[in-house]
C-alpha positions in Angstrom: 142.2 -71.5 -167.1 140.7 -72.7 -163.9 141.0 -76.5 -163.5 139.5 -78.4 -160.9 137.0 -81.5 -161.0 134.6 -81.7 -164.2 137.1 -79.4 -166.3 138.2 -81.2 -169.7 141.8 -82.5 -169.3 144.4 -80.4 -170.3 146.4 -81.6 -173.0 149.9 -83.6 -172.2 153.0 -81.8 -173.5 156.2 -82.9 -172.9 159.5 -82.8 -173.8 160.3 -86.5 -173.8 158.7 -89.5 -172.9 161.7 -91.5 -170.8 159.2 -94.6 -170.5 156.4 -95.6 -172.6 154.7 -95.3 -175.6 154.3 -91.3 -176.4 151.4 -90.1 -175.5 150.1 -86.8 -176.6 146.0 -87.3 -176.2 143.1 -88.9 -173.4 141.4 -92.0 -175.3 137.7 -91.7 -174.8 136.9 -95.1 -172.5 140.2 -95.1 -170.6 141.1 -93.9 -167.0 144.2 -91.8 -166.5 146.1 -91.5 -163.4 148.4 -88.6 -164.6 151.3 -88.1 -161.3 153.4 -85.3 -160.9 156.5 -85.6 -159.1 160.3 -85.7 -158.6 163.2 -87.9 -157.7 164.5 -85.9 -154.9 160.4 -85.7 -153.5 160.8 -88.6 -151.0 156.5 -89.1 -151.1 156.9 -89.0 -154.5 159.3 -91.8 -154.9 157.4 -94.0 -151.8 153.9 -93.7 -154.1 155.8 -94.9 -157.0 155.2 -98.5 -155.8 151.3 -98.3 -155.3 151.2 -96.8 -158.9 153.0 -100.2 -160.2 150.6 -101.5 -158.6 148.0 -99.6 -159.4 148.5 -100.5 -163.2 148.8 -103.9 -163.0 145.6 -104.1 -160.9 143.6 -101.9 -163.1 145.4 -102.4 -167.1 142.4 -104.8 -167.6 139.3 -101.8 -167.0 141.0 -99.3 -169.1 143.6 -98.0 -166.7 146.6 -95.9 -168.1 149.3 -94.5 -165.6 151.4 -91.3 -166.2 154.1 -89.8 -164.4 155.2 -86.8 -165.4 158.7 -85.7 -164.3 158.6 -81.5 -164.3 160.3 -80.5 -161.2 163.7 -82.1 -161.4 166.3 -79.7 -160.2 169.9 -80.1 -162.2 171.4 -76.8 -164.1 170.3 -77.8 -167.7 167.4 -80.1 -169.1 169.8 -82.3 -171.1 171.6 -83.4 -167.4 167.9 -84.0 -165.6 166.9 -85.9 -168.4 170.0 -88.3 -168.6 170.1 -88.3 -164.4 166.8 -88.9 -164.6 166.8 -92.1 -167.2 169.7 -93.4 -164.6 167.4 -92.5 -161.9 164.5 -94.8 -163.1 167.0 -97.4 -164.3 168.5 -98.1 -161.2 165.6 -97.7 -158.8 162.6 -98.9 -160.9 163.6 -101.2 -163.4 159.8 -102.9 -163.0 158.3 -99.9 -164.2 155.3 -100.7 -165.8 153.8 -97.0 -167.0 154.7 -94.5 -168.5 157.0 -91.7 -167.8 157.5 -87.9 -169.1 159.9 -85.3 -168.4 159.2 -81.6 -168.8 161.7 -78.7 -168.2 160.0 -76.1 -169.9 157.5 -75.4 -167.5 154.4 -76.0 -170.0 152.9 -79.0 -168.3 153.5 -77.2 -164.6 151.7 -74.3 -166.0 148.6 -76.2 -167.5 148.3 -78.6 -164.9 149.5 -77.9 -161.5 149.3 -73.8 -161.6 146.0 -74.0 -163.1 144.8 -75.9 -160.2 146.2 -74.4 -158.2 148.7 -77.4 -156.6 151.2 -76.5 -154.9 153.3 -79.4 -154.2 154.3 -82.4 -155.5 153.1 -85.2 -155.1 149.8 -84.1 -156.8 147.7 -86.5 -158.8 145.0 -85.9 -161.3 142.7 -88.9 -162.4 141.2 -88.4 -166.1 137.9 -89.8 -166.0 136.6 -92.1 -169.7 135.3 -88.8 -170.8 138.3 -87.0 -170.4 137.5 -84.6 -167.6 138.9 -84.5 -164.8 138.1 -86.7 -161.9 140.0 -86.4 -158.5 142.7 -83.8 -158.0 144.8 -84.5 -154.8 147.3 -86.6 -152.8 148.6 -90.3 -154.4 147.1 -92.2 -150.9 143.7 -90.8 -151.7 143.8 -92.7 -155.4 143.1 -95.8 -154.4 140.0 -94.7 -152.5 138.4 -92.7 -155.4 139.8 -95.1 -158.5 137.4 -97.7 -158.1 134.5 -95.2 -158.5 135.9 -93.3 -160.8 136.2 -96.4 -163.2 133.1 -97.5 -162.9 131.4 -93.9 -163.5 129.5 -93.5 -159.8 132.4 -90.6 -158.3 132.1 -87.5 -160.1 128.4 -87.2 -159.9 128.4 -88.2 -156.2 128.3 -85.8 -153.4 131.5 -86.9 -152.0 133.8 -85.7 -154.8 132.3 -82.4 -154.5 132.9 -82.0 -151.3 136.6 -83.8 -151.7 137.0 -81.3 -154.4 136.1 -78.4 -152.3 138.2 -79.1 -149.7 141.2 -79.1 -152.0 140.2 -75.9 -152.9 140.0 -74.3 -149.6 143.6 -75.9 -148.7 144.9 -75.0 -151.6 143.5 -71.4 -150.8 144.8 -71.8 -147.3 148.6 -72.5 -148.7 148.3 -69.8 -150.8 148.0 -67.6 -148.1 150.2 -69.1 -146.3 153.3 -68.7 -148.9 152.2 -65.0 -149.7 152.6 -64.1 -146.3 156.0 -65.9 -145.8 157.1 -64.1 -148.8 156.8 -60.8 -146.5 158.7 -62.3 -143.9 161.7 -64.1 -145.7 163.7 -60.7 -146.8 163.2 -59.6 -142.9 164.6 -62.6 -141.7 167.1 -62.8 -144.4 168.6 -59.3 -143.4 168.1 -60.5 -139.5 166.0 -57.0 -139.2 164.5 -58.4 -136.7 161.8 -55.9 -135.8 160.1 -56.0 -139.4 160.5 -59.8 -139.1 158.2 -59.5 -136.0 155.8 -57.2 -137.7 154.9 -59.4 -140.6 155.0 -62.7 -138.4 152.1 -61.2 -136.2 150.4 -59.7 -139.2 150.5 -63.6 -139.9 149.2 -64.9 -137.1 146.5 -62.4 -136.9 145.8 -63.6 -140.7 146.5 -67.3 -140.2 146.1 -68.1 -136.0 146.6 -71.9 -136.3 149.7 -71.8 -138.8 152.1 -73.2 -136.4 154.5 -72.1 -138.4 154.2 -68.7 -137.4 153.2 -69.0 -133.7 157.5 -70.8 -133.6 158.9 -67.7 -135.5 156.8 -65.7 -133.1 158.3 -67.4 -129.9 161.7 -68.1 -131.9 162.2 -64.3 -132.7 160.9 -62.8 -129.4 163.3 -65.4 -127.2 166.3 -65.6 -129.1 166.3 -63.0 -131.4 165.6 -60.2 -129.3 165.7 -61.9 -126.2 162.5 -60.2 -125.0 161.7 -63.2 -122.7 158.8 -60.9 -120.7 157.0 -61.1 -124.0 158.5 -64.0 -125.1 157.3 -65.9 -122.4 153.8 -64.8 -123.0 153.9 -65.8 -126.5 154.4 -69.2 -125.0 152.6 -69.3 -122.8 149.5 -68.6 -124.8 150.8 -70.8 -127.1 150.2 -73.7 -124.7 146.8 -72.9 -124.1 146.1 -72.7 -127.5 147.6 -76.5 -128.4 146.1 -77.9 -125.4 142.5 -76.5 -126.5 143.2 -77.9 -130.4 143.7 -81.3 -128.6 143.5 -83.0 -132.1 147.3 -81.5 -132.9 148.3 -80.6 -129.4 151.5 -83.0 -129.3 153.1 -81.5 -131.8 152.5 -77.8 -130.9 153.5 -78.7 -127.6 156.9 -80.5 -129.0 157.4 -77.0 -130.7 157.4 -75.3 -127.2 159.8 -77.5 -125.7 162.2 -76.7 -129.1 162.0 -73.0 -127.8 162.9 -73.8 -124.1 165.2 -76.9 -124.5 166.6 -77.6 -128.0 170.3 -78.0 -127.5 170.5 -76.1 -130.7 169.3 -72.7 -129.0 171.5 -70.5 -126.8 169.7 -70.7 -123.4 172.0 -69.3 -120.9 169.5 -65.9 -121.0 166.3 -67.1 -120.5 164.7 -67.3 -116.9 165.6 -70.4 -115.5 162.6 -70.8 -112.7 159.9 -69.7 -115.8 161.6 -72.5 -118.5 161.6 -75.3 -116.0 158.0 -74.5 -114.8 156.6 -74.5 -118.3 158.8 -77.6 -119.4 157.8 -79.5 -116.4 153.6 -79.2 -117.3 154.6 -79.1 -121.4 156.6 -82.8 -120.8 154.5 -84.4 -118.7 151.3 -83.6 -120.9 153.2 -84.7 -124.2 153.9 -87.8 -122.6 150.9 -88.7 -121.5 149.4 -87.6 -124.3 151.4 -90.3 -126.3 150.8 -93.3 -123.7 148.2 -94.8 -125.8 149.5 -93.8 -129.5 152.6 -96.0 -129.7 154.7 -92.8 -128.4 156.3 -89.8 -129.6 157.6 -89.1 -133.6 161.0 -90.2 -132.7 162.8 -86.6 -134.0 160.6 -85.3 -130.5 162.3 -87.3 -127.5 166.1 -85.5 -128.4 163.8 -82.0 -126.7 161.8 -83.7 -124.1 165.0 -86.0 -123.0 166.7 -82.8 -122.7 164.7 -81.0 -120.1 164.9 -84.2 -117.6 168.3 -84.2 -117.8 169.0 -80.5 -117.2 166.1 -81.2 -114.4 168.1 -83.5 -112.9 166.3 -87.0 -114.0 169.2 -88.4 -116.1 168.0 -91.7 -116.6 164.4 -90.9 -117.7 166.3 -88.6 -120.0 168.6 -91.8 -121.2 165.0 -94.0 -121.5 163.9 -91.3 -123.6 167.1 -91.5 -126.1 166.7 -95.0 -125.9 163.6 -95.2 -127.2 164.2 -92.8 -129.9 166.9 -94.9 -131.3 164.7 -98.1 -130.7 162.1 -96.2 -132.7 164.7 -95.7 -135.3 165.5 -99.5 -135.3 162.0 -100.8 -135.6 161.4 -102.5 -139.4 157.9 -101.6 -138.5 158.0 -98.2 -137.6 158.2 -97.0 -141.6 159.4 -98.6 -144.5 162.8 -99.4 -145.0 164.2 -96.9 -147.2 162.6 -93.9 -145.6 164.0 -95.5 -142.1 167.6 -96.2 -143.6 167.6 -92.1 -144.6 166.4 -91.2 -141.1 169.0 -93.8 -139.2 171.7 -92.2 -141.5 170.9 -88.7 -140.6 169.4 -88.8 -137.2 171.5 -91.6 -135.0 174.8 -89.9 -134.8 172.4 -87.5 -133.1 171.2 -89.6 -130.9 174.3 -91.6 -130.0 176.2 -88.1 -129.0 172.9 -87.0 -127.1 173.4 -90.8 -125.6 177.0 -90.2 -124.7 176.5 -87.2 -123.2 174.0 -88.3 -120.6 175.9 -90.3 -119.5 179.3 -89.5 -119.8 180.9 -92.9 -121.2 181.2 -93.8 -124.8 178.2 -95.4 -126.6 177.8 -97.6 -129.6 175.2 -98.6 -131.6 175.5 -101.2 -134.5 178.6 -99.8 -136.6 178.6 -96.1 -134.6 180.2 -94.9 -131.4 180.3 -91.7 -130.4 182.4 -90.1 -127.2 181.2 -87.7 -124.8 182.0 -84.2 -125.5 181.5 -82.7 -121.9 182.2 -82.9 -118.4 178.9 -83.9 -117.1 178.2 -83.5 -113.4 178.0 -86.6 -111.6 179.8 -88.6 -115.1 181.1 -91.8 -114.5 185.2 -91.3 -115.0 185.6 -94.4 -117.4 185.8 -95.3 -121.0 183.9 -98.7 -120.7 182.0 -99.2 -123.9 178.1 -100.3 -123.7 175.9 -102.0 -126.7 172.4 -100.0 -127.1 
């Protein structure tokens, strides 16, 4: 069974219903809001909030929300189900809809694969007739709920062409993850010649999967350190993000990853070349970003890095800074999505920090120590706030 917008509802079967009344059919006259997602999805758990909302907002026009729990990952149903009911207890004890949890793969298979979803978060609104209304992302509910409730969206040329652009992403993805499925066992194996020949098969399918054009570079450079090609591949590669101007940022952040991730072995690749292209790739991203509040803070680390091997160390230390001031801003995202990033992504920073400039750093409860002779490195141990 297809399902898109107009089908009839599938039917709700779960195992158990962890919150909430069971439910096992649509009442004609209500408006469902039927959610599926995870505990370890991180979008998932940030929409969770809007949907408590959402409920209390809308319980008095008919509105009924459903979270359905069928992608949890622990070895046997019996443990998801128990973590899960902890889960929910300790995070959301406001909870004000119901919840179900399905390990059997029943409610994935009539809902999600016969729509063709691929990822979670994915939310279906039921409309008072019990066909489906809205298929898509949780942030694009509260747009569509309004007119869904009071019977004007699903007739209107707007859901049909919401709905077909679902489709054609969906039908883009789809694409996308059969063709990765030809190139995972290369890579796998580190054959790297087959790995090439299915990634430009990919790019010849998919040109603008960025995705691909990295694994191009990636295995060209520092697989098979054919930089002559290699450097081609880039370079055509920054043509190509400065044309699509609407997403050139972060295709150009993926060329700098090639040329100056500390991560990458770079002793091999043509010094002269990799300057010359990170000297016209950096200046672009950054003015680029003047006016857009800067870059996505997991950027600077590569962009930092290429003005400090050019010789700029303390534009490469503002960078850092501002990475880590990025990372401290309550209104950069919210607060548990920040406290995850902080946790994973300072130490990062604060060795980057120490690095540059050759002293030992702290930051709030962290220090870290430089762990290299830098040239030109102040010979002390004096300790600086950031």
């Amino acid at each position: 069974m297809v399902l898109c917008m107009e089908s009839p509802a599938p039917s709700l079967k779960v195992e158990n219903w962890l919150r909430g009344e069971p439910l096992t059919n649509f009442h004609p006259g209500k408006v469902y809001i039927v959610e599926f997602w995870a505990t370890w999805c991180d979008p998932c758990v940030k929409a969770i909030p809007r949907l408590i909302e959402l409920q209390a907002e809308y319980k008095d026009e008919g509105l009924e929300v459903v979270g359905i729990a069928a992608s949890e990952e622990p070895p046997t149903a019996d443990e998801a189900r128990t973590k899960l009911d902890a889960w929910l207890t300790e995070k959301f004890s406001n909870l004000n809809y119901r919840i179900g949890f399905d390990s059997t793969g029943e409610m994935n298979k009539l809902w999600m694969d016969a729509s063709s979803s691929f990822g979670i978060p994915t939310s279906f609104v039921v409309d008072r007739d019990g066909h489906i209304g809205f298929i898509g992302l949780p942030d694009q509910v509260d747009a569509v709920l309004p007119k869904i409730i009071n019977g004007t969206w699903r007739s209107s040329y707007e859901a049909k062409a919401a709905d077909a652009e679902r489709i054609a992403a969906d039908q883009r993805l789809a694409r996308k993850l059969a063709i990765l499925k030809t190139i995972r066992p290369a890579m796998e194996a580190k054959d790297w010649p087959a790995a090439l020949s299915a990634v430009e098969k990919g790019i010849a399918a998919m040109p603008d999967t960025l995705e691909f054009r990295k694994s191009h570079a990636d295995l060209l450079l520092h697989k098979m350190r054919d930089t002559a090609t290699g450097f081609q591949v880039l370079r055509q590669l920054v043509r190509d993000a400065i044309e699509k101007q609407s997403d050139a940022v972060r295709w150009l952040i993926a060329v700098m990853e090639q040329l100056f991730d500390p991560e990458n072995d770079r002793a091999h690749l043509p010094r002269a070349e990799r300057f010359a292209i990170g000297r016209d790739v950096s200046e672009h991203i950054l003015n680029s970003v003047q006016d857009s509040g800067g870059l996505p803070f997991t950027s600077y680390r590569v962009v930092a890095q290429y003005y400090y091997e050019s010789g700029d160390k303390q534009r490469a230390i503002e960078l850092i800074e501002l990475a880590m001031a990025w990372l401290d801003d309550p209104k950069a995202m919210p607060d548990d999505m920040r406290e995850g990033a902080k946790k994973y992504f300072m130490p990062q920073l604060l060795q980057t920090l120490a690095n540059y400039r050759g002293e030992k750093v702290c930051c709030s409860e962290s220090c870290s120590i430089s762990q290299e002779e830098l040239p030109g490195a102040p010979k002390c141990s004096r300790e600086e706030e950031t």
